[in-house]
C-alpha positions as CSV (number, residue, x, y, z in Angstrom):
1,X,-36.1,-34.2,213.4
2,X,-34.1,-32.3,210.9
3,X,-31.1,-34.0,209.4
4,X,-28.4,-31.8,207.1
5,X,-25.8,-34.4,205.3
6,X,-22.4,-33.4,203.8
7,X,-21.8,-31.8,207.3
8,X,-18.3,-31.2,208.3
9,X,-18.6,-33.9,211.4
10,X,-21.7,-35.7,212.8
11,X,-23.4,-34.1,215.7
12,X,-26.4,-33.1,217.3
13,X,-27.2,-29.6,216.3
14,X,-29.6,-28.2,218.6
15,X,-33.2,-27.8,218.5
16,X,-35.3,-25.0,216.0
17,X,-38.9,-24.8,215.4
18,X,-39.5,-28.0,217.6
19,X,-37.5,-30.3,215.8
20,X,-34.0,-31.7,216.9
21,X,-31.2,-31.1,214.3
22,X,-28.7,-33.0,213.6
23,X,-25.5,-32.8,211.3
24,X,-24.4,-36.1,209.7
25,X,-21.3,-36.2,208.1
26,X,-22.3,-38.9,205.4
27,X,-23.6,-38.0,202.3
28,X,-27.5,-39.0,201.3
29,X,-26.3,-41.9,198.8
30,X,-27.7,-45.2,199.8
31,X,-29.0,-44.3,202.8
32,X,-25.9,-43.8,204.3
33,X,-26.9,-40.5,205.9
34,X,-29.7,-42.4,208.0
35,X,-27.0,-45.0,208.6
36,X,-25.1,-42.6,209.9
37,X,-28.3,-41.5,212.3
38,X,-29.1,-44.3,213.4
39,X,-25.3,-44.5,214.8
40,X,-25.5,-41.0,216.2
41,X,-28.6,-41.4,218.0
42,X,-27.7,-45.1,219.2
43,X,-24.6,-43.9,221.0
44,X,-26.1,-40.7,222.3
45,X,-29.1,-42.7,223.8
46,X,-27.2,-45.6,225.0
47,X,-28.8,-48.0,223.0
48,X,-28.1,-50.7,220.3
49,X,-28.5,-49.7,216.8
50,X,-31.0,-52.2,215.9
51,X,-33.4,-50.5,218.9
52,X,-33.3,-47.1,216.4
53,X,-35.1,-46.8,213.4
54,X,-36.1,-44.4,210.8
55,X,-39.7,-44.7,210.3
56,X,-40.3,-41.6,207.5
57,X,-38.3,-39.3,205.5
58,X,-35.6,-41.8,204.3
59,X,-35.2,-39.5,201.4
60,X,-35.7,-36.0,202.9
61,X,-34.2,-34.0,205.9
62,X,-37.3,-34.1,207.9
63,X,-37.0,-37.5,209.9
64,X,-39.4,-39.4,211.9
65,X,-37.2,-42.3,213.7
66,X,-38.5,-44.9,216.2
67,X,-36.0,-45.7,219.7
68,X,-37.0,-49.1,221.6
69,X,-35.8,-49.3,225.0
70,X,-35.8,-45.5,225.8
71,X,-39.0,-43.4,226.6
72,X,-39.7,-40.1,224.6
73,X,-39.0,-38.5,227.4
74,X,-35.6,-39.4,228.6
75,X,-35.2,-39.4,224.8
76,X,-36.2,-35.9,224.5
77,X,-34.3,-35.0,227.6
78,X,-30.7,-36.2,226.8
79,X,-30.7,-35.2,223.2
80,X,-32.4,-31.7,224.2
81,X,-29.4,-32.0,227.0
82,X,-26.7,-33.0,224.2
83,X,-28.3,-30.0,221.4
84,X,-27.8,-27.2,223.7
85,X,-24.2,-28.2,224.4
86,X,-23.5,-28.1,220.9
């Protein structure tokens, strides 16, 4: 996943080389961009924040993040679903 703070709003950007990209309108000060992830991806998904997790790149855009309660697939699917909307 590829995450751009300082956006304008907070969405899910589409996918590019693989990755899903996301816009999140926080800044990256104390972690509230990832904060701000964990929200997006938590009411995209349909689960509770504490089932989302990032698990690498708290610092940098490139994002690896950890959903309980969801398979990759159906993950995949929706937010795949959700990026080509955008």
């Amino acid at each position: 996943m590829t995450a751009s703070p300082r956006a304008s709003r907070t969405a899910v950007a589409g996918i590019a080389e693989g990755r899903l990209r996301v816009r999140l309108a926080a800044p990256p000060v104390e972690g509230a961009a990832n904060e701000e992830l964990v929200r997006l991806l938590s009411r995209s998904l349909g689960v509770p924040r504490s089932a989302v997790a990032v698990t690498a790149g708290l610092s940098g855009r490139r994002k690896t993040v950890v959903i309980r309660g969801v398979t990759e697939a159906a993950a995949q699917s929706l937010l795949e679903g959700i990026g080509r909307r955008a």
